[in-house]
Backbone as CSV, one residue per row, in Angstrom:
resi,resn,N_x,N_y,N_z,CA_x,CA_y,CA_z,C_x,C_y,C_z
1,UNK,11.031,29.081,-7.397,9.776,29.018,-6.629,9.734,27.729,-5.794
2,UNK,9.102,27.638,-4.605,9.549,26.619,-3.116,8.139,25.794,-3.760
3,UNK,8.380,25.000,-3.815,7.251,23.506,-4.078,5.901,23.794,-2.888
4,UNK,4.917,23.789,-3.252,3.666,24.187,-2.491,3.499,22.547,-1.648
5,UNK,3.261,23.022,-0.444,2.751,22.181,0.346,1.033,21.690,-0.086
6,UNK,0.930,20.326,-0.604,-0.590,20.223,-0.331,-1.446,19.217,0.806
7,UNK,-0.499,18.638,1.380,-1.025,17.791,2.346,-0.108,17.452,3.317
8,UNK,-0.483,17.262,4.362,0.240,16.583,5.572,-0.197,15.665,5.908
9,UNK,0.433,14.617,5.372,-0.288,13.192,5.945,0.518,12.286,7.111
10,UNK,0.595,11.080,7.509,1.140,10.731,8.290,2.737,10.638,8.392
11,UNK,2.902,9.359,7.390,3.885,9.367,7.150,4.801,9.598,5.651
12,UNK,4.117,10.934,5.216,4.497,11.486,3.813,3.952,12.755,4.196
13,UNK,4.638,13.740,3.071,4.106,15.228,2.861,3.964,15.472,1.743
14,UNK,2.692,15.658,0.965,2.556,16.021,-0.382,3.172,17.665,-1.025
15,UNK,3.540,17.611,-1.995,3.948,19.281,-2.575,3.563,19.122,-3.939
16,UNK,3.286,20.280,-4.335,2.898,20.246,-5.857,3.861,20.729,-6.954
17,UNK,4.405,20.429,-7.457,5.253,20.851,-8.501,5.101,21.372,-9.656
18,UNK,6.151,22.488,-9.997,5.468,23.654,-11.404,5.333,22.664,-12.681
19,UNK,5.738,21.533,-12.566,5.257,21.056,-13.826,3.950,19.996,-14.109
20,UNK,3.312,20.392,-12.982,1.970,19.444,-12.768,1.738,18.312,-11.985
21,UNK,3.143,17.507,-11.504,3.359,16.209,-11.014,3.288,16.960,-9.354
22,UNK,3.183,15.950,-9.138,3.795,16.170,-7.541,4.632,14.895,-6.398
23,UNK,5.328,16.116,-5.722,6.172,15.178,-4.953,6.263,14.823,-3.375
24,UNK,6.541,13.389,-3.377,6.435,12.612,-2.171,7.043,12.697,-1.193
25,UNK,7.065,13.285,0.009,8.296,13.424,1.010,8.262,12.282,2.229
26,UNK,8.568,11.477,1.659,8.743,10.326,3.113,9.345,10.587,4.455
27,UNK,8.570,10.280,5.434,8.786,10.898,6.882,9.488,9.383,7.798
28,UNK,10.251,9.367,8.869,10.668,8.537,9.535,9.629,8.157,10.394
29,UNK,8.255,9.006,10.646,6.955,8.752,11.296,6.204,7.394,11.132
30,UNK,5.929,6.737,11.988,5.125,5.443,11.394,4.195,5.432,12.428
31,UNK,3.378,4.523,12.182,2.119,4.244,12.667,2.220,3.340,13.823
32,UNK,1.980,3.284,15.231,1.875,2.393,16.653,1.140,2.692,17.560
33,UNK,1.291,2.050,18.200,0.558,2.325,19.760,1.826,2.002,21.168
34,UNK,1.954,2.744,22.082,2.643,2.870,23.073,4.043,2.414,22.555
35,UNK,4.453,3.594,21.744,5.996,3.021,21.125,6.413,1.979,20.431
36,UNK,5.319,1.112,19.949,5.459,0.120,19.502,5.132,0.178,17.905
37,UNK,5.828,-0.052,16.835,5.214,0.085,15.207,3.994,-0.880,14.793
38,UNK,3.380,-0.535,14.580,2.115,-1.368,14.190,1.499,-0.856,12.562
39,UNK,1.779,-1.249,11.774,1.471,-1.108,10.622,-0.367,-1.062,10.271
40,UNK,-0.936,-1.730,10.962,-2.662,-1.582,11.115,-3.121,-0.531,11.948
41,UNK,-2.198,0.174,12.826,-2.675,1.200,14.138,-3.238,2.461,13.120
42,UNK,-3.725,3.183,13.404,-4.430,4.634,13.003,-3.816,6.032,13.019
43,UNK,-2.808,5.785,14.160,-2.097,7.326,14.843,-0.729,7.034,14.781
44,UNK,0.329,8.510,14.284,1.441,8.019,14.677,1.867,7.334,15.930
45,UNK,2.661,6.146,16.004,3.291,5.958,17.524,4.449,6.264,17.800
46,UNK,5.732,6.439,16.820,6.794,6.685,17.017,7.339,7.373,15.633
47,UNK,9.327,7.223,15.999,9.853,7.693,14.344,10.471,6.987,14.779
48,UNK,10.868,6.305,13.961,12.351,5.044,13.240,13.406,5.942,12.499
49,UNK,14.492,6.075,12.682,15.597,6.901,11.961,15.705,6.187,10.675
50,UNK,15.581,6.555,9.709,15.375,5.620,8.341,14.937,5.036,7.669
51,UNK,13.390,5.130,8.490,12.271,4.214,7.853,12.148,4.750,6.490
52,UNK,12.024,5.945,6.078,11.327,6.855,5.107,12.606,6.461,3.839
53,UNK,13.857,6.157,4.315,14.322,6.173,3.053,14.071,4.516,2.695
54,UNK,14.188,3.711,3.559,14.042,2.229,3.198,12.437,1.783,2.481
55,UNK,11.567,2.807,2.719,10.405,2.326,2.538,10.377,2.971,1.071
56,UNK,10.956,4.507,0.709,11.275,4.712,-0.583,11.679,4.167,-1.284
57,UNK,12.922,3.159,-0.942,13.669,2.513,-1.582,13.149,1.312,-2.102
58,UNK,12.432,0.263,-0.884,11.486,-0.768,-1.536,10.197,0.092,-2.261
59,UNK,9.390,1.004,-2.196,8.787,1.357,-2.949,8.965,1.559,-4.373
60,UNK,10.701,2.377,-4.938,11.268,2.475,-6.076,11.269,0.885,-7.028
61,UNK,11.928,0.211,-6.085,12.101,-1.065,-6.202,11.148,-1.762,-7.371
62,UNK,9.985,-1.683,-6.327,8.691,-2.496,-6.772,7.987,-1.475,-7.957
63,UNK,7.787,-0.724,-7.821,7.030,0.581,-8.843,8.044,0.385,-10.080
64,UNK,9.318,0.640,-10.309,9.678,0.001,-11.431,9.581,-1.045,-11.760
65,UNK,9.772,-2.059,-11.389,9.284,-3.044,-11.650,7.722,-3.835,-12.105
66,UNK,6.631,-2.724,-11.373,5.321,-2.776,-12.026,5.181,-2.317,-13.268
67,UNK,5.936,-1.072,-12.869,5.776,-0.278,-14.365,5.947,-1.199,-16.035
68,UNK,7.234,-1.753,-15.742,8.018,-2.524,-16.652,6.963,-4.181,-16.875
69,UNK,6.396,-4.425,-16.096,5.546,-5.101,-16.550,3.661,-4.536,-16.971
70,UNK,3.849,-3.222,-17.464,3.068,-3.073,-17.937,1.736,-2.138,-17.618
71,UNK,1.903,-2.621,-15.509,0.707,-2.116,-14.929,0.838,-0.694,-14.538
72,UNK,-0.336,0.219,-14.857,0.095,1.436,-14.842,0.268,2.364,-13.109
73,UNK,1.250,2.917,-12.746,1.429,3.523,-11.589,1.472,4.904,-11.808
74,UNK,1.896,5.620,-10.627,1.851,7.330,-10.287,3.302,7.352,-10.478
75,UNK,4.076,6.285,-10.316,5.395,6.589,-9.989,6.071,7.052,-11.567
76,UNK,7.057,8.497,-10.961,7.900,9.095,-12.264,9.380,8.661,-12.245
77,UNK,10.179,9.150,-10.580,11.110,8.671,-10.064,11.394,9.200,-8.869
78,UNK,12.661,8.618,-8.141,12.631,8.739,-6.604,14.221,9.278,-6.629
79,UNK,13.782,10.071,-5.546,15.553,10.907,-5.415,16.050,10.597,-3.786
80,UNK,16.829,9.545,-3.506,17.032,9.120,-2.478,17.608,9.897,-1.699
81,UNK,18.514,10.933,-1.952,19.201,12.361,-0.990,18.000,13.225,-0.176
82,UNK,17.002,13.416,-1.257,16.285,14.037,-0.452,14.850,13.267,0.385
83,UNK,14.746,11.537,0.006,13.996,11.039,0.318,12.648,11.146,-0.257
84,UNK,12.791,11.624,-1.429,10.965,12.019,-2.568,11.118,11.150,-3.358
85,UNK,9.566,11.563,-3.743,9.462,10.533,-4.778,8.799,11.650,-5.918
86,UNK,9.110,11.559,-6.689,7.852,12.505,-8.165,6.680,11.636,-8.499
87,UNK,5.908,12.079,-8.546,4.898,11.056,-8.925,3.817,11.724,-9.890
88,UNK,2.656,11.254,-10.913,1.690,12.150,-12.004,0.513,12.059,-11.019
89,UNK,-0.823,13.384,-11.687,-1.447,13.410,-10.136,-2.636,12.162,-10.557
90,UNK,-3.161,12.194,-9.593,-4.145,11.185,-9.019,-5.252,11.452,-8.974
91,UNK,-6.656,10.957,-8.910,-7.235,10.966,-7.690,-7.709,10.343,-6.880
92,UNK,-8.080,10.409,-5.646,-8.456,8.859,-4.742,-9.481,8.564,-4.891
93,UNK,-10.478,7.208,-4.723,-11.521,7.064,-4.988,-11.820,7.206,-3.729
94,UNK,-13.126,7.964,-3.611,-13.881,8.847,-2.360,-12.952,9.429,-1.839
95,UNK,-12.696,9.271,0.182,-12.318,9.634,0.943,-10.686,9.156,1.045
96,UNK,-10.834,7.959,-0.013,-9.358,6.971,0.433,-10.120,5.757,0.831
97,UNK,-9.289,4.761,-0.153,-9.776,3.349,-0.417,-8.675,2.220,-0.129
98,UNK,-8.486,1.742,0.727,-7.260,0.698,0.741,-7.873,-0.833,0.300
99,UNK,-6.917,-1.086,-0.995,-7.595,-2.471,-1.153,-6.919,-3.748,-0.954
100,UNK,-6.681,-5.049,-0.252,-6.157,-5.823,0.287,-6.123,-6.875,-0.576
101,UNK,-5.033,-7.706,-0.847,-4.584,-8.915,-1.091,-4.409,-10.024,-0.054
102,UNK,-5.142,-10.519,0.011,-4.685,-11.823,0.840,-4.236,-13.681,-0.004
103,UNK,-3.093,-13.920,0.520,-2.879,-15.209,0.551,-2.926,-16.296,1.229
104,UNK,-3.174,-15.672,2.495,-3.541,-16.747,3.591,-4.570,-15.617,4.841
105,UNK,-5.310,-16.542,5.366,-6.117,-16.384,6.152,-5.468,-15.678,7.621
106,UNK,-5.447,-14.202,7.717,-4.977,-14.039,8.921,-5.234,-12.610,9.244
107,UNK,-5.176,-12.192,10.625,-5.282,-10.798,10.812,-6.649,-10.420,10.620
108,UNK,-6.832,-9.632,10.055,-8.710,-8.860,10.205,-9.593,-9.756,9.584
109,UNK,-8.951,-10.587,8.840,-9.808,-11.424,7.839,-10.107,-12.786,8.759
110,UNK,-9.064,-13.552,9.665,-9.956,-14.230,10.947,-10.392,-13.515,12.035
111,UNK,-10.849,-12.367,12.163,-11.331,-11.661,13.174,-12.993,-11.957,12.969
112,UNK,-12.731,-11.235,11.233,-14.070,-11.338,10.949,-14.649,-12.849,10.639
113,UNK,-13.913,-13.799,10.097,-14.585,-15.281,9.517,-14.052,-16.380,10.240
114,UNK,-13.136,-16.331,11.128,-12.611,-17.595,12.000,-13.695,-18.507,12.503
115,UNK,-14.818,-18.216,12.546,-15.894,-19.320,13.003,-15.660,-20.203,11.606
116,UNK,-15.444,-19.666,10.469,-15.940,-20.932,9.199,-14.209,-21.113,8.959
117,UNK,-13.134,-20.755,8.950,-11.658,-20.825,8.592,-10.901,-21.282,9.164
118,UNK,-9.841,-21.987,9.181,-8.312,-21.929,10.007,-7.689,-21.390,9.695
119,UNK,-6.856,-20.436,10.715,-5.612,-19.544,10.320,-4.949,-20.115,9.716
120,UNK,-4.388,-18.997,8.541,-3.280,-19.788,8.008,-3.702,-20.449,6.829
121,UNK,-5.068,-20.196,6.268,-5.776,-21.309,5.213,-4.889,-20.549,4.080
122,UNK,-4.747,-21.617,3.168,-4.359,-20.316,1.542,-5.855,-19.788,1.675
123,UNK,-5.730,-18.311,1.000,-6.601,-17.875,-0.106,-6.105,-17.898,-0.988
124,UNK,-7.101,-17.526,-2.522,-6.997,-17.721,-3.758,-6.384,-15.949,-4.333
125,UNK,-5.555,-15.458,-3.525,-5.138,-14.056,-4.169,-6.716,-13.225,-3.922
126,UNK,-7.165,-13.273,-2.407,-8.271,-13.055,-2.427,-8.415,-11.478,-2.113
127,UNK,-9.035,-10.615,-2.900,-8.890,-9.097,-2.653,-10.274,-8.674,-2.294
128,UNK,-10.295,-7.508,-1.100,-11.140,-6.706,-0.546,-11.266,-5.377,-0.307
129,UNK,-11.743,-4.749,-0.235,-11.332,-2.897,-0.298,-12.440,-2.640,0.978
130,UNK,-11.561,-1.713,1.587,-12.010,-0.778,2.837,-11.743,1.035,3.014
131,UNK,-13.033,1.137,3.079,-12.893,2.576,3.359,-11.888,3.256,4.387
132,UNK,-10.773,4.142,4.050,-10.046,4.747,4.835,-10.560,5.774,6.289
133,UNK,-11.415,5.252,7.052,-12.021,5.633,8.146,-11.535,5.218,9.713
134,UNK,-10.702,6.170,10.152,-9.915,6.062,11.397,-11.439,5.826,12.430
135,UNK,-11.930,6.242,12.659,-13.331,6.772,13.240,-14.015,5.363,13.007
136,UNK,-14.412,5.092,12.512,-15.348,3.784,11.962,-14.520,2.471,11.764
137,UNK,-13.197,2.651,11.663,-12.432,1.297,12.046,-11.974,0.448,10.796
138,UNK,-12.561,1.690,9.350,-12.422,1.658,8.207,-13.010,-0.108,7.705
139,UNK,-13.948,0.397,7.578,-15.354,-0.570,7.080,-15.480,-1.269,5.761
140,UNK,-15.440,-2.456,5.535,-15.596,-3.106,4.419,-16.719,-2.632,3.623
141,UNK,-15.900,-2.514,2.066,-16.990,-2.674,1.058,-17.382,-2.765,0.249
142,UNK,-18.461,-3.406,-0.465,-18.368,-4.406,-1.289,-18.371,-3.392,-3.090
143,UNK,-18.410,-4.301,-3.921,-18.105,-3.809,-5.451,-19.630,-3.394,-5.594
144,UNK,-20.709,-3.818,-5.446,-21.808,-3.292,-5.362,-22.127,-1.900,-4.486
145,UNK,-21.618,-2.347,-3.323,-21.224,-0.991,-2.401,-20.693,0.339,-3.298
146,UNK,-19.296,-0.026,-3.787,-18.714,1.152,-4.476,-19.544,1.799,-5.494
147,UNK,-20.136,1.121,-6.276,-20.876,1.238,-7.583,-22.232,2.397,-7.129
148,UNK,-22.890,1.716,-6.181,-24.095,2.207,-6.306,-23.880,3.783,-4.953
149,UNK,-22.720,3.391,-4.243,-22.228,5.015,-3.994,-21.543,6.195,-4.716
150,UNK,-21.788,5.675,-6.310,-20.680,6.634,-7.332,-19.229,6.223,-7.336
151,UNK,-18.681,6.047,-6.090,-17.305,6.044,-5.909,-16.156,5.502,-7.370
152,UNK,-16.855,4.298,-7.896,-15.876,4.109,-8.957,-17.121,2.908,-9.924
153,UNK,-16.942,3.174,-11.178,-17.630,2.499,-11.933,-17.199,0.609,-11.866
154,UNK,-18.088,-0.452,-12.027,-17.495,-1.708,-12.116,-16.708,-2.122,-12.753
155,UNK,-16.421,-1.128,-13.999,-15.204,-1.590,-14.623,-13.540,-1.167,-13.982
156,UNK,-13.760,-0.043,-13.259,-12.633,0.636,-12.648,-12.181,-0.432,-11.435
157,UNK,-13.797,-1.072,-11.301,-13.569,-2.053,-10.048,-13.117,-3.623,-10.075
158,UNK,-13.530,-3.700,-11.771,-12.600,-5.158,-12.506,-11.196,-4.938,-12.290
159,UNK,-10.796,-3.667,-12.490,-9.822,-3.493,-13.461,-8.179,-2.888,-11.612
160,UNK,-8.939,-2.707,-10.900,-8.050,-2.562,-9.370,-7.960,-4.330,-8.911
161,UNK,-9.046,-4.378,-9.241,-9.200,-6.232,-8.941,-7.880,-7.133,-9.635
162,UNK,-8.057,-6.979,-10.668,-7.080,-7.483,-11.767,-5.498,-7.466,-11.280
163,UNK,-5.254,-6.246,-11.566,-3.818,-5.249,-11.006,-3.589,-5.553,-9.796
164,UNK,-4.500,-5.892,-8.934,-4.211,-5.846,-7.606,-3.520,-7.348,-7.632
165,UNK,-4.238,-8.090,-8.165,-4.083,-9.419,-8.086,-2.540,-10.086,-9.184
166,UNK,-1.998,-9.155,-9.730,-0.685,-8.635,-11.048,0.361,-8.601,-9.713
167,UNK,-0.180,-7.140,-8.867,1.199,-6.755,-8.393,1.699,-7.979,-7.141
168,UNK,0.452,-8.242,-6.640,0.512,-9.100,-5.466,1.463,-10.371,-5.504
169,UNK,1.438,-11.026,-7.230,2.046,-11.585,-7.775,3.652,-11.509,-7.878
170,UNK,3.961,-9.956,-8.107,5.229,-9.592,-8.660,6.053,-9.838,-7.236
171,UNK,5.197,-9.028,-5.905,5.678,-8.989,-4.868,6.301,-10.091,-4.089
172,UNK,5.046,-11.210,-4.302,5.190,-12.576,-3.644,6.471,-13.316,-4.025
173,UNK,6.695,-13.253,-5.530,7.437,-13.663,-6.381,8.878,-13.564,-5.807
174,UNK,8.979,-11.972,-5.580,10.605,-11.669,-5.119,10.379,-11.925,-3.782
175,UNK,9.464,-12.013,-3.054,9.826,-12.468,-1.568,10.180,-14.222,-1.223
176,UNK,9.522,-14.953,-2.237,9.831,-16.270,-2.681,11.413,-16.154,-2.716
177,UNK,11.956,-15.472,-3.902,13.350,-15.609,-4.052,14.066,-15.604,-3.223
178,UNK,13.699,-14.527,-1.788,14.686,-14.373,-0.906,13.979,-15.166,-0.060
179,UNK,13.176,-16.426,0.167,12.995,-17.071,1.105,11.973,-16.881,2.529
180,UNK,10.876,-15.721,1.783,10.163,-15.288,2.785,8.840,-15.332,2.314
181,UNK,7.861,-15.787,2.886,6.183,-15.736,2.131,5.362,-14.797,2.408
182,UNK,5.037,-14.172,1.201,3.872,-12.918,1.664,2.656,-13.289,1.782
183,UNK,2.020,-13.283,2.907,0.286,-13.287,3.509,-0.717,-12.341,2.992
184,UNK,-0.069,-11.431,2.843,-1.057,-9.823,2.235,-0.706,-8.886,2.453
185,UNK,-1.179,-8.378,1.625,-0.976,-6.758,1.951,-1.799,-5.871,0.993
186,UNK,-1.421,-4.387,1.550,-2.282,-3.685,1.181,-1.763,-2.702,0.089
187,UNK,-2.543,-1.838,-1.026,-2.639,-0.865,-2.037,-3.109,-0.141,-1.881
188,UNK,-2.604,1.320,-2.831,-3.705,1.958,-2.926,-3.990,2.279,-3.901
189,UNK,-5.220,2.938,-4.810,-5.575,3.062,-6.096,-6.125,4.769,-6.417
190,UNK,-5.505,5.064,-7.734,-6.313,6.480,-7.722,-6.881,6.107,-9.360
191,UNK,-6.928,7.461,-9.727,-7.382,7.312,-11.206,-6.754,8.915,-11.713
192,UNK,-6.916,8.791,-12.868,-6.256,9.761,-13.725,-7.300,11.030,-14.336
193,UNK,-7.249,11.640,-15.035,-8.298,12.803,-15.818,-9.241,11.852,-16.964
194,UNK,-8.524,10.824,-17.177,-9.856,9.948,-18.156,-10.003,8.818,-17.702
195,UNK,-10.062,8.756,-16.230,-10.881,7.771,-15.317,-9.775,6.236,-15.109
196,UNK,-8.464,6.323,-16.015,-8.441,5.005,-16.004,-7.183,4.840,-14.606
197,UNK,-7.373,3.921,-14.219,-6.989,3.139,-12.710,-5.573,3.425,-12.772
198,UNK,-5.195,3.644,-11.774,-3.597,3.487,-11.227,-2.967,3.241,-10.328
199,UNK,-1.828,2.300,-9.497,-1.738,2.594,-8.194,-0.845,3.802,-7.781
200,UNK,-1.039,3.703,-6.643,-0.863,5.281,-5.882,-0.125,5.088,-4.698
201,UNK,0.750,5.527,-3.910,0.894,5.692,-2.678,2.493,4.906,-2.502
202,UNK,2.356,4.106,-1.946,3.918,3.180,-1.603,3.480,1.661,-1.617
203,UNK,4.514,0.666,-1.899,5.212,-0.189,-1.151,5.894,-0.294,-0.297
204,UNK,5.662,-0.724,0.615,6.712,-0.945,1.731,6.285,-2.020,3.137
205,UNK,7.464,-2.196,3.455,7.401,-3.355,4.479,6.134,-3.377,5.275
206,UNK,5.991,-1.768,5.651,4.922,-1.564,6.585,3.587,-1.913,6.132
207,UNK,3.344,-2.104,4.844,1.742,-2.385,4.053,1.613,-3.268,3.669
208,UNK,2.797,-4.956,3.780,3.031,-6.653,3.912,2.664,-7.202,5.224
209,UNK,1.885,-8.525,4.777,2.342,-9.513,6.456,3.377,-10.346,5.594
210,UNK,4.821,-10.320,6.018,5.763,-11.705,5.539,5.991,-12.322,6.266
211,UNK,6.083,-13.575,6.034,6.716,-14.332,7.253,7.496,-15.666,7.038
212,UNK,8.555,-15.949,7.187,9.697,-16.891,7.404,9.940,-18.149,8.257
213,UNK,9.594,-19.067,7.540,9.598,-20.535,8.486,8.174,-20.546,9.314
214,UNK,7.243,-19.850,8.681,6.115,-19.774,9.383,5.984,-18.244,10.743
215,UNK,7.106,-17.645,10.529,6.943,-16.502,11.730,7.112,-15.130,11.003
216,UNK,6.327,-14.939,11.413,5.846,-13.235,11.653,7.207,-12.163,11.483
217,UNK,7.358,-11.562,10.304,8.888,-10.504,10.430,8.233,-9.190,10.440
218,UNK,8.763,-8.429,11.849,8.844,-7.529,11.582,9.227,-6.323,10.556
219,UNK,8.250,-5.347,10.063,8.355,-4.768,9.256,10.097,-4.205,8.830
220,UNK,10.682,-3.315,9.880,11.712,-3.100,10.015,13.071,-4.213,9.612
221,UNK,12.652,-5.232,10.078,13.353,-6.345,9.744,13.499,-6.994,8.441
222,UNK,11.795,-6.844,7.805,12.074,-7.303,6.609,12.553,-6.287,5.571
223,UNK,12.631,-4.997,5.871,13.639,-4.252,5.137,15.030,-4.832,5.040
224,UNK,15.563,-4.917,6.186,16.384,-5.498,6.175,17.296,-6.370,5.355
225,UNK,16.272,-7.603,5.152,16.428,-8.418,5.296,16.379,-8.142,2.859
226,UNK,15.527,-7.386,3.314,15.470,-7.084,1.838,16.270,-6.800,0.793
227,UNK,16.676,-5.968,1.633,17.968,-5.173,0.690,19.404,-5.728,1.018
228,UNK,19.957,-6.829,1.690,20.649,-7.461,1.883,20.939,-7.721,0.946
């Protein structure tokens, strides 16, 4: 029996599998504007020949590696021939919730506060969550916000807080080793049949700001540069 299609998303295709899990199909599709990759843009802009397996690959990477320290993920395992991933199911909180790590001050976060900040300030592993809204420009919001819209109880919202602030750690850590500093990046979080938290979705270059000697690496590059 052919694996049921359940979603078409950007740059993945969901299928459901006869044994309850379901699996990840990574696409060479990424996110830009006028041919250009932009990891914050909304719409596909192009395909990269290989993005989908490199971004699997740092995704495998890191997801075992969460796992093994403890924090709980979707990830089962990844089959690099065909570019999937297996994963246990999920669900998203609301519509789709992306929640952000920051280590330094940059990107949407001086858009919005640069009157009181300097680029470039440390933050303290500072995390924020935004509603997944192409349309609305996907809108900050707050733990009170989530709570009193149902979306996820305050403990579900300690407890993404926590983890978020675990993996951000693990990540930074190995980008330290190879000589590159992570600024932030982004997660995503679902939950399980008895509510308790998990992350969901990928790692990959495209959902980091890193940057080297103080400059900006392209996503593509820091694959690269990764698996070297």
């Amino acid at each position: 029996m052919a694996n049921k299609l359940v979603y078409t998303g950007k740059t993945k295709n969901v299928f459901e599998l006869e044994n309850g899990n379901y699996l990840l199909k990574f696409k060479d599709d990424v996110t830009g504007k006028d041919g250009v990759f932009d990891p914050g843009e909304n719409s596909i802009g192009l395909t990269i020949e290989g993005v989908g397996d490199v971004n699997l690959r740092m995704t495998d990477y890191f997801f075992r590696k969460i796992n093994a320290a403890g924090i709980r993920t979707h990830f089962v395992k990844a089959n690099f021939e065909d570019t999937t991933m297996e994963v246990l199911p999920a669900k998203v909180f609301g519509h789709g919730l992306e929640v952000i790590c920051r280590y330094k001050a940059v990107g949407s976060f001086i858009k919005r506060y640069g009157e009181y900040i300097e680029p470039g300030t440390d933050l303290p592993a500072y995390v924020e969550m935004t509603f997944k809204n192409d349309a609305k420009g996907d809108p900050l919001v707050t733990k009170d916000g989530l709570v009193v819209l149902g979306i996820m109880t305050e403990k579900q919202y300690d407890d993404i807080k926590e983890m978020t602030q675990k993996i951000t750690g693990i990540v930074a850590d190995d980008m330290k080793e190879k000589g590159l500093d992570l600024y932030d990046i982004k997660f995503e979080f679902g939950y399980d049949a008895d509510g308790e938290v998990m992350l969901i979705d990928e790692i990959a270059s495209g959902n980091m700001r890193v940057y080297k000697d103080g400059k900006y690496i392209q996503p593509m590059d820091l694959s690269e540069m990764f698996f070297k």
